[in-house]
N, C-alpha and C positions, 0 to 999 in steps of 0.2 A: 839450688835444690829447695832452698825456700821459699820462691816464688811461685816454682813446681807444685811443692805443695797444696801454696795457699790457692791455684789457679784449680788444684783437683778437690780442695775442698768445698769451691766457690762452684764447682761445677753438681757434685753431690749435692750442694744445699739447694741449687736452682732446680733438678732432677726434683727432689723432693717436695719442694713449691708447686711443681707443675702437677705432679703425682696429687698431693693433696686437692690441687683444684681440680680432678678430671675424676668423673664415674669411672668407678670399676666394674667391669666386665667381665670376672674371673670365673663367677660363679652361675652355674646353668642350669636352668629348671629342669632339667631331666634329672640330674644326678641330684638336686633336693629332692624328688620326688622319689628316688629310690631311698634314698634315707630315709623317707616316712618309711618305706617298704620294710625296711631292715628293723625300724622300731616295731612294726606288724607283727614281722614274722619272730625278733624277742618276745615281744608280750605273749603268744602263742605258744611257742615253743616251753618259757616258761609257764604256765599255766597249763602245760599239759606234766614236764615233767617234776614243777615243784608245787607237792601238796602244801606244804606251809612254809613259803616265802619266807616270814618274819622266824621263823625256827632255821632257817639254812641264810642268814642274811648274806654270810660269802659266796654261794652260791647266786645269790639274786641280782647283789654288787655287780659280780667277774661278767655276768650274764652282758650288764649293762653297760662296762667297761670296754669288755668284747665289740658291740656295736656302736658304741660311739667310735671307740678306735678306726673300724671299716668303715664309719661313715665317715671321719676325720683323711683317713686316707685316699678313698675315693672323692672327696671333696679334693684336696689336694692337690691328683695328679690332672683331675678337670681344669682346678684353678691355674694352675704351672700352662698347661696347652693351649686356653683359651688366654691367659694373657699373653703369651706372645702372637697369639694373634690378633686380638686386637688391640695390643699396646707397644707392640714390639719393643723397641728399643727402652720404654719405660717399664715394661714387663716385673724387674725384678724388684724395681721401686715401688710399684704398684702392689705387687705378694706382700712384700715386706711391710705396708700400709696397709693392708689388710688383715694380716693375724699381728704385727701391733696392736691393732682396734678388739682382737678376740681375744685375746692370750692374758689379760689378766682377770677376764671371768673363767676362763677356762681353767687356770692355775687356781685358782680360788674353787672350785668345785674337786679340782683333785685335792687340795688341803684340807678344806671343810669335810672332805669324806673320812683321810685319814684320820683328824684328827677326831671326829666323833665315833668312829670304828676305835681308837687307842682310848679315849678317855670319857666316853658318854655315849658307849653303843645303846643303853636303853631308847636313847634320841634317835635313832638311825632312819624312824619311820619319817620324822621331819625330812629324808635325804631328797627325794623323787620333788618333792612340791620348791627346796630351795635351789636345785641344779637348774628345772626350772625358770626361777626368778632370772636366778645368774645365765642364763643362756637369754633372755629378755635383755638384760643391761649391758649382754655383747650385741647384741643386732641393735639397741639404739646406739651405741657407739660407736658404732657401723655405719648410719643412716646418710651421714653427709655425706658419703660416697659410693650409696645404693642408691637407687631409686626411694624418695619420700615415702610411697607406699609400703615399704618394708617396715616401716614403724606399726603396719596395723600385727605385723607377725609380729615383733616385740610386744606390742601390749597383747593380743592373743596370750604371750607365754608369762608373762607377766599376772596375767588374771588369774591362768591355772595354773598357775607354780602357787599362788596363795587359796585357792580355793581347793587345790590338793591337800594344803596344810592343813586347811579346815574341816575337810572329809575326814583324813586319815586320822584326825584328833579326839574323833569319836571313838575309835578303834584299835589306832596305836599298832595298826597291823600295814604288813607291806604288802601292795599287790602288786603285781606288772601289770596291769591296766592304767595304775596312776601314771606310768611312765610313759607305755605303749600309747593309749590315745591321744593325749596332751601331746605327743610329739608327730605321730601320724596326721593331724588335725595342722599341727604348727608348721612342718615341714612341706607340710600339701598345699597350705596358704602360700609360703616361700615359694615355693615351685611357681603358684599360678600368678604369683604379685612381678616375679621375674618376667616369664613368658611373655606375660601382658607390657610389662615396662622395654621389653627390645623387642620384642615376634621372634624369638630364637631358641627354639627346642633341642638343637644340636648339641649332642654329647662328642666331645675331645678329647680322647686319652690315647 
């Protein structure tokens, strides 16, 4: 049983060498470009139905919450369908190398929420310009197993996650514009940085 083991450990760890050295291919410029869509159609919607953002900031939060969620999930079930096809049998070591690489900007944007909502909501306006950053420092942690090009959407969100901070620092007010365009803008980049890097507009769900 022990040699069992160590022959299925030994095979997990090669799986994961190989995984780390091969692009992944999970993720499809179609379904980036609809998640600009879904930022769009937030920053709209709120902006129709919230006169002042920074006076409803739960409201503006849940707003943004909402669509990051449906983007996370349609990202998702894309990435689940396209790696088994073009990684087949490494498929699940491939997912799992890929939100490793996301998951702890992502955990850091749901904490820094919470925790300035619990103990420094006058801060909150900071939230849109530093989610931001932290979605920058997941796509370059990402980059070794994207296409090199994606580092230009990194720095894209990277630029305007701090030039958000410096707009909104004037005002200290929240709009869904700082969120909505900076991500429609980022996620459009994503889409076309993809397309161009394999010719592959097909969505798989």
């Amino acid at each position: 049983m022990r040699d069992l083991d160590k022959a299925l450990a030994d095979i997990v760890a090669i799986r994961s060498q190989i995984a780390a050295g091969t692009a992944f291919r999970g993720y499809g410029p179609a379904t980036m470009a609809a998640t600009g869509a879904v930022a769009l159609i937030t920053a709209v919607l709120q902006s129709w139905w919230l006169d002042d953002p920074t006076a409803e900031p739960l409201a503006f939060f849940i707003g943004w919450f909402v669509a990051a969620a449906l983007s996370g999930l349609v990202i998702g079930i894309e990435m689940r369908a396209r790696s088994r096809r073009h990684h087949s049998g490494l498929a699940d070591a491939m997912i799992h190398q890929a939100v490793e690489q996301f998951l702890p900007a992502g955990v850091a944007g749901v904490l820094l929420a919470v925790v300035m909502w619990k103990f420094a909501a006058e801060t909150l306006w900071l939230l849109p310009g530093l989610w931001q950053i932290l979605v920058s420092l997941g796509i370059f942690a990402s980059v070794r197993s994207l296409p090199r090009t994606v580092a230009l959407a990194g720095a894209w969100y990277f630029a305007s996650g701090f030039a958000v901070v410096a707009l909104a620092s004037q005002t200290k007010l929240l709009s869904p514009w700082t969120m909505g365009l900076p991500f429609v803008i980022g996620q459009s980049l994503m889409a076309a940085i993809l397309y161009v890097a394999s010719g592959d507009h097909d969505v798989e769900v």
